[in-house]
N, C-alpha and C positions, 0 to 999 in steps of 0.2 A: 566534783571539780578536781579535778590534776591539777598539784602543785608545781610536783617536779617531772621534770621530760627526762621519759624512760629510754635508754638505746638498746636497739633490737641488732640480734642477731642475722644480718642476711642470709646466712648458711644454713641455722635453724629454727630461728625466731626465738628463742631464749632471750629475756630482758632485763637491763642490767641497770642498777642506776649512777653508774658513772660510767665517762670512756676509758678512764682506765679499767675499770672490772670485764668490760667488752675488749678491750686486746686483751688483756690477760686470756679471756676461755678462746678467741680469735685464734691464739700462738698455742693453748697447750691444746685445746680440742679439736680441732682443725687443721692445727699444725700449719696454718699459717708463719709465715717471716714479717714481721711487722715491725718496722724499725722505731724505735722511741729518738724523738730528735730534741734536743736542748733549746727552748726557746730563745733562749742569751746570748748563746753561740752556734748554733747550729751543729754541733757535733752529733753523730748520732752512734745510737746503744742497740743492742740486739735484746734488752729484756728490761723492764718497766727498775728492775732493783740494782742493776747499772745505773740507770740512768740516775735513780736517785740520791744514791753516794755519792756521782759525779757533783747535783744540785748540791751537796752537804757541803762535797769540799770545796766546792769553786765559788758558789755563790750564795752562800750563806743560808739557804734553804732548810727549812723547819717543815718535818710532815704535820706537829701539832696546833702548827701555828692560826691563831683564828680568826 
């Protein structure tokens, strides 16, 4: 039995267990442009580590937080 839901690479089937691990290889293997957009505000980022500094400083965002 499957706990967690795996996301597949359309491009090449590679499977990832999170969306963000699937943009990341999406933007560097692919070279896809995949825009990371700010749930809060709608701003958006051109790479997953913009976007998360953005989350630090704006809105309090914790990567550890559980």
């Amino acid at each position: 039995m499957r706990l967690f839901k795996k996301e597949t690479c359309v491009e090449c089937g590679k499977s990832f267990k999170t969306v963000e691990e699937i943009m990341q290889h999406a933007q560097i293997i692919h070279g896809k442009d995949i825009p990371y957009n700010c749930a809060k505000c709608q701003k958006s980022f051109s790479n997953m580590q913009d976007m998360r500094t953005h989350l630090q400083q704006f809105h309090s965002y914790k990567k550890d937080r559980p």
